[in-house]
C-alpha positions as CSV (number, residue, x, y, z in Angstrom):
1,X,124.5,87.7,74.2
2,X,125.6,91.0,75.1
3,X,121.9,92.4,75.7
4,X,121.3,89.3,77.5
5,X,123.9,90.2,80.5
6,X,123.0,94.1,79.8
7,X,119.4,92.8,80.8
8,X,120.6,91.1,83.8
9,X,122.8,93.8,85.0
10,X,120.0,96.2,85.1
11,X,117.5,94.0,86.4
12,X,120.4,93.5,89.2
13,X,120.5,97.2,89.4
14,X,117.0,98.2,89.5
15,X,116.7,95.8,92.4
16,X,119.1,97.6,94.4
17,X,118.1,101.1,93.3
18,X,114.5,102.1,91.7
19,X,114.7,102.5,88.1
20,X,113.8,106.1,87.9
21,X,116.4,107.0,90.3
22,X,118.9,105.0,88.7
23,X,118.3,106.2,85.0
24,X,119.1,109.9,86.8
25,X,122.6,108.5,88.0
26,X,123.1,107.3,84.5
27,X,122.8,110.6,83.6
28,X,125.4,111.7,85.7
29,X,123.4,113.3,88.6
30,X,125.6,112.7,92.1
31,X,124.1,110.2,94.1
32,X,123.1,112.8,96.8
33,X,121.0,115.1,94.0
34,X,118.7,111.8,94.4
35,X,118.4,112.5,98.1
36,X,114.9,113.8,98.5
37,X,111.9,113.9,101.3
38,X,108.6,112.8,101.0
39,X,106.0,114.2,103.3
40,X,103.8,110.8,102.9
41,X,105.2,107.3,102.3
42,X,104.1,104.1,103.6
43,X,106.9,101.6,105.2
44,X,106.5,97.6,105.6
45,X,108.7,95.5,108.1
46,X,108.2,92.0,108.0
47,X,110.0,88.9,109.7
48,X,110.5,85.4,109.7
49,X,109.1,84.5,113.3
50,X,111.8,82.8,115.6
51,X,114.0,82.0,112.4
52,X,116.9,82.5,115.1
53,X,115.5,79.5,116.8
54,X,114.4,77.4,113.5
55,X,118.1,78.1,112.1
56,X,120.1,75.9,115.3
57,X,117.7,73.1,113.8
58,X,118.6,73.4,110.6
59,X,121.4,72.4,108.1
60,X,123.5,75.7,106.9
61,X,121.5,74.5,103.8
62,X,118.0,74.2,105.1
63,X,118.0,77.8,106.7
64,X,119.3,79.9,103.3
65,X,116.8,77.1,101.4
66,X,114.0,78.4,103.8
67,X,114.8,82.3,103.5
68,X,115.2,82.5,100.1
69,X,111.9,80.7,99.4
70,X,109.9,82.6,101.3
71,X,112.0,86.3,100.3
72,X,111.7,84.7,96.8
73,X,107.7,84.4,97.1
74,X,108.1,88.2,98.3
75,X,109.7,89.5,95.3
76,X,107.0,88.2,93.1
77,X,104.5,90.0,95.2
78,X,106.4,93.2,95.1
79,X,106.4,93.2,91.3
80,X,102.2,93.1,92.0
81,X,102.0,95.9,93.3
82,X,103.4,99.5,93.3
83,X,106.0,98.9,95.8
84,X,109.7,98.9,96.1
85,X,112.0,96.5,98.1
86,X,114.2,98.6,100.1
87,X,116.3,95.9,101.3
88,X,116.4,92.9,103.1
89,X,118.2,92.2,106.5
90,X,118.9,88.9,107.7
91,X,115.4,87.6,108.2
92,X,113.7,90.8,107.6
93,X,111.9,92.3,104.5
94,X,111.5,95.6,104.0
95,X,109.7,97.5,101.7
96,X,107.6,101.0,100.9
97,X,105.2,102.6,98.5
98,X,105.0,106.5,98.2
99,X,108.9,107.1,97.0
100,X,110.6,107.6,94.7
101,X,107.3,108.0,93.0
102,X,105.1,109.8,94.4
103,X,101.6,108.2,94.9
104,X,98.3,109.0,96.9
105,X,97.5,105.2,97.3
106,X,100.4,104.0,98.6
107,X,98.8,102.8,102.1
108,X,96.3,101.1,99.8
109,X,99.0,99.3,97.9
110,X,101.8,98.2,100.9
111,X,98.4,97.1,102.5
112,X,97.6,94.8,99.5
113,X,101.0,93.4,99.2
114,X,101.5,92.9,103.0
115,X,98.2,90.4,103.1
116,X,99.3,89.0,99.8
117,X,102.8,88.3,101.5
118,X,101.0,86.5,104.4
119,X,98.9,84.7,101.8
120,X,101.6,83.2,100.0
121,X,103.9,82.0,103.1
122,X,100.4,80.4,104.7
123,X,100.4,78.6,101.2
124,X,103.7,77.2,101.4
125,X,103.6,73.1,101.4
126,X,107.1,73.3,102.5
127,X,107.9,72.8,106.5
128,X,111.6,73.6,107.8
129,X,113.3,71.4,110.5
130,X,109.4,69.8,110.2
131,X,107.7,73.1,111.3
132,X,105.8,75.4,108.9
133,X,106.9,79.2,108.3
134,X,104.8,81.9,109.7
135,X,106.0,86.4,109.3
136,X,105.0,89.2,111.3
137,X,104.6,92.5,109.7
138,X,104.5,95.8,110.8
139,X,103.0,98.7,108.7
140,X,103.3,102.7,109.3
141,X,102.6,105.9,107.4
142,X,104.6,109.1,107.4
143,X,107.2,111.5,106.1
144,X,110.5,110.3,105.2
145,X,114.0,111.4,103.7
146,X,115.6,109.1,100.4
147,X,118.1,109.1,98.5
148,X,121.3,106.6,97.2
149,X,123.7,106.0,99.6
150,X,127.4,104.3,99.1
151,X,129.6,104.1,96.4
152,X,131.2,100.8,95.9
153,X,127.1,98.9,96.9
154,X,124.9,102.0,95.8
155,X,121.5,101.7,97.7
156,X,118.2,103.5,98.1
157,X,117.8,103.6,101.7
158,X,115.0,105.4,103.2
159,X,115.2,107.7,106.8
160,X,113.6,109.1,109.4
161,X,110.9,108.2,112.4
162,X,108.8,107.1,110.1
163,X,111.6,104.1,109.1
164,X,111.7,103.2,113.0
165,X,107.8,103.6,113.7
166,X,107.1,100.3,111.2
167,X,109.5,98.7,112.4
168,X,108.4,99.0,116.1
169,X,105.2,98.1,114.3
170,X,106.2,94.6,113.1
171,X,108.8,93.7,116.1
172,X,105.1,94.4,118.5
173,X,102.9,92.1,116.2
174,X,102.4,89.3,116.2
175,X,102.9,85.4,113.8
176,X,100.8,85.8,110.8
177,X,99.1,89.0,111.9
178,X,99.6,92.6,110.3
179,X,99.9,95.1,112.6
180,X,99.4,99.0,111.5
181,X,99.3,102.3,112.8
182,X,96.6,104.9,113.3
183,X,98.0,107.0,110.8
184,X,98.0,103.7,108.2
185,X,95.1,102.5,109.2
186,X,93.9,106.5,108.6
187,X,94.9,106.5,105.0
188,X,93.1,103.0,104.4
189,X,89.6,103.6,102.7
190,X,87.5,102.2,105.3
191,X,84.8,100.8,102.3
192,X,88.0,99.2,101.1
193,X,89.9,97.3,104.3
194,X,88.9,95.8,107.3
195,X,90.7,96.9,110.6
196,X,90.1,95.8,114.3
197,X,91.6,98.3,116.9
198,X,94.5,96.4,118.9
199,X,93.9,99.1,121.0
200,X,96.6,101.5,123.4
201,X,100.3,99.7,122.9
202,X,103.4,101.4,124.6
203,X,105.8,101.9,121.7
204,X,109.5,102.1,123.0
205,X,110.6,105.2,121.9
206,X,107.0,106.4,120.8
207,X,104.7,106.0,124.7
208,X,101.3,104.7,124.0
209,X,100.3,104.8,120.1
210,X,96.6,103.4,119.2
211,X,98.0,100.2,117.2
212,X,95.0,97.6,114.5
213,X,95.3,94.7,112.7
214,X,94.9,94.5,109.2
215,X,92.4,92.3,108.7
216,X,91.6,92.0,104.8
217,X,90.3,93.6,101.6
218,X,86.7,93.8,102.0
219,X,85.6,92.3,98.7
220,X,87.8,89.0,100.2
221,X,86.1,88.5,103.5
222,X,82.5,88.6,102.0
């Protein structure tokens, strides 16, 4: 019994804080030794489309039934793929590949998880208030800074432009699309993914940034 609820509470804590990064706070290392930055990461926004408007038709019930199905669905695609939750906020989902550990693919793997993510919701059977639930999701590559942050609610929370650039990335997409940089869509093998150029967006707080859609692995279209 008492591994059990030593197996939940670490499954609860590697869910707020990567496991590596965690195990070095067990060891007593001060949460800001974990602070650390990372020259390439990639960072993935994505949002339940007009949930703001689905939740004033919807039972208190319905509208945490409805999130936590579809965030739920998330999760399992996370555990796919080498990619950590960051957090969730309200509506939004919020994840990245590249740190703590650092990896060359992690483009390659956010991109994977972010069509798998709009796979899965565009397979739900379930309709909300009688409508069906569609995301957005915005993708962007780029240095950040990471580390633990809090004491009494430890998190990992990830900063810099790079953090604000994907999310300007999903809140500029579009329902059920995947909308990604020119420095994601850069570190995408090209033999691997299909893109289509959006073409020149003006990005509040960035001017005019040459914006794709994620389109699909290659090996899926054919």
């Amino acid at each position: 019994m008492l591994d059990e609820w030593k197996q939940k509470g670490d499954d609860l804590l590697y869910s707020m804080i990567p496991k590596a990064v965690a195990v070095r706070l067990r060891n007593g290392e001060d949460p800001i030794g974990t602070c650390e930055s990372f020259d390439e990461v990639t960072v993935l926004f994505s949002e339940v489309v007009e949930f703001s408007e689905l939740c004033a038709r919807l039972t208190a019930m319905e509208a945490v039934t409805c999130i936590n199905d579809v965030f739920s669905l998330f999760d399992k695609v996370t555990d796919a793929y080498n990619v950590f939750k960051v957090e969730t906020v309200g509506q939004v989902y919020m994840l990245v590949s590249g740190a703590p550990e650092r990896r060359p693919d992690h483009a390659q793997n956010v991109a994977k998880a972010a069509l798998d993510m709009v796979a899965q919701v565009d397979q739900l059977t379930t309709t909300y208030g009688g409508e069906k639930v569609m995301v957005r999701i915005g993708m962007h590559s780029g240095p950040v800074a990471a580390g633990v942050v809090g004491l009494k609610m430890p998190r990992y929370c990830l900063f810099g432009d790079t953090v604000n650039t994907a999310a300007r990335m999903q809140t500029h997409g579009e329902a059920g699309k995947i909308h990604i940089s020119e420095p994601c869509k850069n570190h995408l093998k090209s033999d691997s993914f299909i893109t289509e150029p959006r073409g020149p967006m003006k990005i509040k707080g960035k001017g005019q940034m040459n914006t794709f859609w994620l389109i699909g692995e290659k090996e899926d279209i054919c």
